[in-house]
C-alpha positions in Angstrom: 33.9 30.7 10.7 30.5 31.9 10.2 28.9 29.1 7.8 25.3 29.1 6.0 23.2 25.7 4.6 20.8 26.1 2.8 17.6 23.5 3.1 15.1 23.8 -0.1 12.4 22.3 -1.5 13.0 22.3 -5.2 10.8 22.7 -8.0 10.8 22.0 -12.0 12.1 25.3 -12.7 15.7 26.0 -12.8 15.1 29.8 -12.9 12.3 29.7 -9.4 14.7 27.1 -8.0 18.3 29.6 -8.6 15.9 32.7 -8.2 15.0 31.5 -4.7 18.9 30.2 -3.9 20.4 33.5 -4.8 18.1 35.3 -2.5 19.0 33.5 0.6 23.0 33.4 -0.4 22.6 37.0 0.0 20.5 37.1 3.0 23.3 34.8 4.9 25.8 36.6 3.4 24.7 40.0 4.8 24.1 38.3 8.1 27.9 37.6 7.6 28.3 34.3 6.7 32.1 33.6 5.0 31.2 29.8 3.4 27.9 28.9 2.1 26.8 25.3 1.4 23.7 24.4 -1.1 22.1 20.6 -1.3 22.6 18.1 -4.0 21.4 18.5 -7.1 20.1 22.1 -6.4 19.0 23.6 -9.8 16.2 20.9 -10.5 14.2 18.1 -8.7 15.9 14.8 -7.9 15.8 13.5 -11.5 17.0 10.1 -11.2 13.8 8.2 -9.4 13.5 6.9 -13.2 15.7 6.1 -15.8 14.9 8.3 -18.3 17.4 9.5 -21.1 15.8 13.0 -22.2 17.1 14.1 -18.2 19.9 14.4 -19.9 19.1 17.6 -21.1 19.5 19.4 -17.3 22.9 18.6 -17.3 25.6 21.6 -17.8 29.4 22.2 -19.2 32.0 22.8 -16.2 32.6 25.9 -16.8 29.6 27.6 -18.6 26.6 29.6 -17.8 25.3 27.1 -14.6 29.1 28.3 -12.9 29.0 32.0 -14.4 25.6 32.5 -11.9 27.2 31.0 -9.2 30.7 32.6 -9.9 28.5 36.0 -9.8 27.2 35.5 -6.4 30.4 34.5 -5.1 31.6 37.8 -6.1 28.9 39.8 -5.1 28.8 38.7 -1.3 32.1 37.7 -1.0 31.6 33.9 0.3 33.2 31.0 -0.8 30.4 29.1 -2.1 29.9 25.1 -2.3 27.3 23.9 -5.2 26.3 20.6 -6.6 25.7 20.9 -10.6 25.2 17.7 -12.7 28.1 17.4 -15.1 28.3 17.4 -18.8 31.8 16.1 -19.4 31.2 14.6 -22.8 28.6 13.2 -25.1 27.7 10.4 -22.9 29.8 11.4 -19.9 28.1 13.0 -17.1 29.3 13.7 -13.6 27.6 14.6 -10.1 30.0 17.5 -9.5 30.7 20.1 -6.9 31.6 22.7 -7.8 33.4 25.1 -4.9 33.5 29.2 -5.6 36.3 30.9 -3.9 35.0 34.7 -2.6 36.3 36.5 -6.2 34.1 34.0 -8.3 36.9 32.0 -9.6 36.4 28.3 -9.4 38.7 27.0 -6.5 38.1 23.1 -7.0 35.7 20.4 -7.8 34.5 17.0 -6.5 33.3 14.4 -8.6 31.1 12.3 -6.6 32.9 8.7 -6.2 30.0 6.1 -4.7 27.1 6.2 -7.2 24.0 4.3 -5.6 21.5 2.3 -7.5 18.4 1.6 -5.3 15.0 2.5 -6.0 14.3 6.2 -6.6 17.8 6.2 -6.4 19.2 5.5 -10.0 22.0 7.1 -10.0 24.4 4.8 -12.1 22.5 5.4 -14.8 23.1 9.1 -15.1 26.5 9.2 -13.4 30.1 8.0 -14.1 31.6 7.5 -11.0 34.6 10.6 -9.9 37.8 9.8 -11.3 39.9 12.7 -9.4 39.7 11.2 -6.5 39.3 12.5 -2.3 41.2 15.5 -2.6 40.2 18.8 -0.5 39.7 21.9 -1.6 42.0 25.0 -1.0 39.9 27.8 -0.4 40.8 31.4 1.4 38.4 29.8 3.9 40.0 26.8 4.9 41.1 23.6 3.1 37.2 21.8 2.6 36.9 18.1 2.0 33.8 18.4 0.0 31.7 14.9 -0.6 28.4 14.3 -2.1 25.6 12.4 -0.4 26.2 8.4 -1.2 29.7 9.5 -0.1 28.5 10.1 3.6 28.2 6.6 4.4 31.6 6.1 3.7 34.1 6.6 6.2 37.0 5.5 4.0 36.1 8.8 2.0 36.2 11.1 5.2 39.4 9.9 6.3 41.2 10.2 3.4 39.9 13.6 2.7 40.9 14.4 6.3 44.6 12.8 5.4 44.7 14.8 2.8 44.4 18.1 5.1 40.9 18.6 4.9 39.4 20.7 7.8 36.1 20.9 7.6 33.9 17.5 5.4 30.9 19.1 3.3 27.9 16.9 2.7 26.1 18.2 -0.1 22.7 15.8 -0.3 19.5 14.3 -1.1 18.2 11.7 0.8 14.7 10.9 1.9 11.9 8.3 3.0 10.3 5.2 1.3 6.3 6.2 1.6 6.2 2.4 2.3 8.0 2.4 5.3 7.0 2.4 8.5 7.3 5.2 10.6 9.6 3.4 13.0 12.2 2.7 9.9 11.9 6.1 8.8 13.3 7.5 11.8 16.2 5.3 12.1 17.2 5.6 8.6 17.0 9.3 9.5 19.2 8.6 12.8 21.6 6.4 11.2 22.2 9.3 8.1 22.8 11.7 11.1 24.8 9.2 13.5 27.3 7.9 10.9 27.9 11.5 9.9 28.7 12.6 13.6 30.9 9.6 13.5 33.2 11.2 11.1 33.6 14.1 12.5 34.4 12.5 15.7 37.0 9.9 14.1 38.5 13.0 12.5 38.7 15.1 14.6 36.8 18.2 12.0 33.6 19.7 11.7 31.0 18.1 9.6 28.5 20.0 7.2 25.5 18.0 5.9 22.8 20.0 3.9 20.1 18.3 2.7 17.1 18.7 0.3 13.3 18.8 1.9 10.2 18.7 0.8 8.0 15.9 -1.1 8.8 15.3 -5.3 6.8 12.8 -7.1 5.6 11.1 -4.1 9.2 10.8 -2.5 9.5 13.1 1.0 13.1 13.8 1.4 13.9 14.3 5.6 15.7 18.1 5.4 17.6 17.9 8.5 20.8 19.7 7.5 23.1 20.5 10.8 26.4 21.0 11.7 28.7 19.3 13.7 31.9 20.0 15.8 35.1 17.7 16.0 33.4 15.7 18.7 30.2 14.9 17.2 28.8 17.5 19.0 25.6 19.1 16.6 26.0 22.8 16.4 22.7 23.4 14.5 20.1 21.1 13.1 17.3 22.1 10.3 13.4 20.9 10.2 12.4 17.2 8.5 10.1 18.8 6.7 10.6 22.6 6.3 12.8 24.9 4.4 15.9 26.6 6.1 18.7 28.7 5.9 20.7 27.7 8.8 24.1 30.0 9.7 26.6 28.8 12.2 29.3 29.4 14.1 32.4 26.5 13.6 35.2 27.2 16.0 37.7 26.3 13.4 40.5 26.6 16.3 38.8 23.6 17.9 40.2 20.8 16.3 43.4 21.4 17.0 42.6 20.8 20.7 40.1 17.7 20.1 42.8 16.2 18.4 45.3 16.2 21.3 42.9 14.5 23.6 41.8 11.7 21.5 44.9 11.3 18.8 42.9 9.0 16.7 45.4 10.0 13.8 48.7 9.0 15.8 47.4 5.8 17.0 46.2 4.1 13.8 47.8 1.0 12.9 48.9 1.7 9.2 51.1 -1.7 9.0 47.7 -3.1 10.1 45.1 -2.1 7.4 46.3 -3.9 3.7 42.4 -5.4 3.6 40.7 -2.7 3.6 41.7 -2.5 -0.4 39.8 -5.6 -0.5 36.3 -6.3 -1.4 35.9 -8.8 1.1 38.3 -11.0 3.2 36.5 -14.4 3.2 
């Protein structure tokens, strides 16, 4: 399955930011990519360095004019199409959603994203309610798609119950960058662990892995880009710049996994009497 990511640096302008998006969704799409993948938070800058209650405001009704573009593009080149909108449930309510587009613009699913952080330039709680519909994949005429969202990559309690669920591919939508104040040296393995424990999944799986990332400085925070692909061993298919913007399109064997899995039948051999403390916070 021929697959796009798409790797932007943002500005404050919703219109230059989905101008700019649209274009390269069509550009992939005539170079015959089938799914397309965009980064967290895609219509705006990162908003949620600060707690601020006017940001508010950039939030949009599920559905409503933010999924009628989408849903339009969809159409028009034929892709299924993974987004990442922030969600106006309610007054008050808000969600970091994804939204998934199936090829005739319908909407084929949505992800509410479950782990919220709260670390500096990272204020998420304060905008978000956490997702209360749970890890379950998407159905799409591409595949069944176990779409997470950023925070959720570190977890690999949320890739495997996607991939129990039947999910076939796990789909990173994300923003994550550097602390200025770092050292170069923990810059690079914060960078290396994002892309390690990602691989990881997708090896403990048994599934490709899509991770597609944000680049590009906003107020003073660098975020590290390197969106890339990988197969059901870990293997990386394609890997983006740290600092420059992309549109990467692959090619994911999706036949593949079936074979990785009879080698190394990680799913067979797990000891389900075995695990009751991992619904625990702790176990001392």
């Amino acid at each position: 399955m021929k697959t796009g990511l798409i790797q932007q640096h943002n500005t404050d302008s919703r219109v230059d930011n989905r101008g700019r998006l649209s274009e390269k969704i069509h550009k992939l799409a005539e170079k015959g990519a089938e799914l397309v993948v965009l980064q967290e938070l895609h219509d705006s800058l990162y908003f949620c360095k600060t707690e601020d209650v006017d940001k508010f405001d950039l939030a949009v009704a599920i559905p409503g004019e933010a999924t009628d573009f989408y849903a339009s593009i969809a159409k028009a080149c034929n892709i299924v199409l993974v987004t990442s909108l922030f969600e106006r449930r309610a007054a008050g309510l808000y969600h970091n959603t994804a939204v998934v587009f199936e090829r005739d613009g319908n909407i084929a699913g949505i992800y509410r994203k479950m782990h919220i952080p709260d670390d500096p330039a990272y204020y998420e709680k304060f905008y978000f309610a956490p997702g209360d519909i749970g890890f379950q994949p998407i159905n799409t005429s591409v595949g069944r798609l176990g779409v997470l969202v950023c925070w959720d990559q570190w977890y690999p309690e949320a890739a495997r119950l996607m991939t129990l669920r039947g999910a076939e591919m796990l789909i990173y939508p994300t923003a994550i960058g550097f602390d200025p104040a770092d050292s170069p040296e923990e810059q690079r393995r914060q960078r290396e662990a994002w892309i390690t424990v990602q691989r990881g999944h997708a090896v403990a799986n048994g599934i490709p892995v899509v991770a597609c990332n944000r680049v590009g400085e906003e107020e003073k925070v660098p975020f590290w880009g390197s969106s890339f692909v990988a197969g059901p061993q870990g293997e990386v298919l394609a890997q983006a710049s740290e600092c420059e913007e992309a549109e990467l399109l692959v090619d994911i064997d999706m036949q593949r996994s079936e074979q990785v899995r009879r080698w190394w039948p990680f799913l067979r051999d797990r000891r389900i009497d075995a695990y009751d403390g991992l619904c625990s916070r702790y176990l001392l």
